[in-house]
C-alpha positions in Angstrom: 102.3 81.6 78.2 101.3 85.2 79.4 98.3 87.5 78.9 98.2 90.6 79.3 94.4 91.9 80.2 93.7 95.7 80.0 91.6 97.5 82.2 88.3 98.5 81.1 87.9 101.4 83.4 90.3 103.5 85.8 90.5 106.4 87.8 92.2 108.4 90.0 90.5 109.8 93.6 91.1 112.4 95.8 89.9 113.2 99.2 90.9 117.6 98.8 88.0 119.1 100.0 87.3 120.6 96.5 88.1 117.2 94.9 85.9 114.7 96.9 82.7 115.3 94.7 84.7 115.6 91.4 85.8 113.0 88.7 89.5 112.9 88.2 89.1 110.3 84.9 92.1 111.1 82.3 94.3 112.6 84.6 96.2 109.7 85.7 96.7 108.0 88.6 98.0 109.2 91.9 98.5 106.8 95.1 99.2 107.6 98.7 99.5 111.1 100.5 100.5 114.2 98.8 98.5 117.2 101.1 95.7 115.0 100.6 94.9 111.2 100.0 95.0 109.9 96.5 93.8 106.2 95.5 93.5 105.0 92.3 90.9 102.1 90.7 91.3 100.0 88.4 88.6 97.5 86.6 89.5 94.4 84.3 87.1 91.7 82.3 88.0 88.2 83.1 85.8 87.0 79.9 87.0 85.6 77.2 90.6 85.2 77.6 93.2 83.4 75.7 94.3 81.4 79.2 91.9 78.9 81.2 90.9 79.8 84.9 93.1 76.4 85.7 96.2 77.4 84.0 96.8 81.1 85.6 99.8 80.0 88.1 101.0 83.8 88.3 99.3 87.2 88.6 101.0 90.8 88.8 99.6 94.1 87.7 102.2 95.9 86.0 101.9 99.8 86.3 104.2 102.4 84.4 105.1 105.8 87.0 107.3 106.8 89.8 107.3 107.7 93.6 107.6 111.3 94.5 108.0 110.6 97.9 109.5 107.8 99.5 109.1 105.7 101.8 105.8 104.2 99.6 103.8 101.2 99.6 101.5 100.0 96.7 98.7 97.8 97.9 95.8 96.3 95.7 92.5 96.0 97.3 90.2 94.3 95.7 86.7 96.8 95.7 83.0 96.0 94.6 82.9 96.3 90.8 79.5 98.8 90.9 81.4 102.0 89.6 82.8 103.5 86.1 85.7 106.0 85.4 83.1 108.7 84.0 81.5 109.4 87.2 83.1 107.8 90.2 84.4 109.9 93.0 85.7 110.1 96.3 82.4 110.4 97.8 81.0 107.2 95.5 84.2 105.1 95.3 83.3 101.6 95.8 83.7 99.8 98.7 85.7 96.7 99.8 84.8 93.2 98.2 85.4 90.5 100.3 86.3 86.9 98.8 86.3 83.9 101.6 86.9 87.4 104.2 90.3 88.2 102.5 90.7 91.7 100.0 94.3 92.6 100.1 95.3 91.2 97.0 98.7 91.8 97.1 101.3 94.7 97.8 104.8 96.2 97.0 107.1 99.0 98.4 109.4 98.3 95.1 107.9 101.6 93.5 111.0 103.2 91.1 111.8 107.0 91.8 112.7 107.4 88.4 109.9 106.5 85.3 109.7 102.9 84.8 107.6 100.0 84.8 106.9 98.0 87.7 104.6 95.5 89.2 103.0 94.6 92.1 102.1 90.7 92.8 99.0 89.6 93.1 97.3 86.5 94.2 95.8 84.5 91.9 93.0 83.5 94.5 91.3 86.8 93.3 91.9 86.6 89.7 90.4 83.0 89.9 87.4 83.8 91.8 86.6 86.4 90.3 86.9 84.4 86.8 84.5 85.7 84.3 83.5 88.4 85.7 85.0 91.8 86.3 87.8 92.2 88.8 88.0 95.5 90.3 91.0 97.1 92.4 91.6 99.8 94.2 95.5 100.8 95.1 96.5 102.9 97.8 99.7 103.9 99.4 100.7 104.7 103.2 97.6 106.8 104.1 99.0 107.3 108.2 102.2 109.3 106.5 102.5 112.9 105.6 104.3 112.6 102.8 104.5 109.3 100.8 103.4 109.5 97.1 103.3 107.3 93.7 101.8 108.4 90.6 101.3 105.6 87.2 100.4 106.1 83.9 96.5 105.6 83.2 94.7 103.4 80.2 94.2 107.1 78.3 98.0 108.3 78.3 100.2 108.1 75.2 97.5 106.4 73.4 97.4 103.6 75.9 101.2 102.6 75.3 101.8 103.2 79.3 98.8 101.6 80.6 98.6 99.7 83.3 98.1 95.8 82.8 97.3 92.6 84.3 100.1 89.7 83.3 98.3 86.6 83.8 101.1 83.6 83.6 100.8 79.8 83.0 104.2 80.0 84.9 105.3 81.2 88.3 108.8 83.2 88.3 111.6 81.5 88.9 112.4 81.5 92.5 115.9 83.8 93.2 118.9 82.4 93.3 120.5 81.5 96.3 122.9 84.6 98.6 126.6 83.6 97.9 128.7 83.3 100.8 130.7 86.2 101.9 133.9 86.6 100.7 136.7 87.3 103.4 139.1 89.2 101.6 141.7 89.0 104.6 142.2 85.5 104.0 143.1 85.7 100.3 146.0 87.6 101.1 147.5 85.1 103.3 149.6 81.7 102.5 147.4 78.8 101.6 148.5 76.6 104.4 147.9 79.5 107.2 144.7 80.3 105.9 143.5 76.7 105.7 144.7 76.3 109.7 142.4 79.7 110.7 139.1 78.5 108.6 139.3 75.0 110.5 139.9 76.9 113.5 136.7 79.3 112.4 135.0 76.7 112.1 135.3 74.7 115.1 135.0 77.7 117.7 131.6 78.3 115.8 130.5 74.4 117.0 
């Protein structure tokens, strides 16, 4: 089973001198450096969900958007819950919540250069302490790099159809499957018995 929890709240934050006291809410959200640093928050209700706090094996937060410029990073930080999409800022955005001294909740440099959905894992230690209450995240890219910039979809955009969302699963992926071997081409093109002779060989210079 999966659930999919909306957030109640998000924003985009940005550190441009003109920016810092201004709210950004309903202009989507931008992530990492782009002439200036952009994070973005994000706020979800744990209450009343169709899942119990004991089943939730899997967590991701699935966002809809694009890098501009690569290399990026997407990492969720979990943040104190004190702050609303109407009048948070740079200057007011909420600070890092601890749980059991841990807050980096999960991360992901698999960020699409072309418009797409994609998600960034995250582990269900938060989502499970933070059960019934409101979980709040902050994401934010490579902030040392000049250039290195994501933008997603916010809760407002296209009616909500490209908002971003928490998948909360009974069931954890299904690990990948395992690398096949190489192929040697060279040896296909050889006679069956000759071929045989030099993998044994292979085989026992590598002992």
């Amino acid at each position: 089973m999966e659930v999919e929890v909306l957030p109640t709240d998000d924003c985009w934050i940005n550190d441009f001198p003109e920016n810092r006291d201004k709210n950004l809410n309903r202009k989507g959200l931008g992530i990492g450096r782009w002439e200036a640093l952009n994070r973005s928050l994000l706020k979800f209700n744990l209450r009343d969900l169709d899942i119990e706090k004991d089943e939730v094996a899997y967590a991701e937060l699935r966002l809809y958007g694009k890098a501009l410029f690569t290399p990026c990073i997407a990492k969720a930080i979990q943040v104190s819950p004190s702050w609303n999409e109407e009048s948070v800022t740079w200057s007011t955005q909420p600070s890092i919540y601890k749980s059991d001294g841990r807050y980096l909740m999960g991360e992901t440099t698999n960020i699409p250069t072309e418009l797409n959905w994609f998600s960034i894992p995250i582990d269900t230690f938060f989502v499970k302490r933070r059960w019934g209450r409101y979980l709040s995240i902050r994401l934010q890219g490579y902030e040392e790099a000049e250039d290195s910039y994501f933008y997603a979809s916010d809760k407002e955009e296209k009616g909500g159809a490209y908002a971003p969302r928490l998948i909360l699963s009974t069931e954890s992926p299904a690990p990948p499957p395992p690398e096949k071997p190489a192929i040697d081409w060279r040896m296909l093109l050889l006679p069956a018995g000759v071929a045989a002779v030099i993998a044994i060989a292979k085989k026992r210079w590598r002992r």
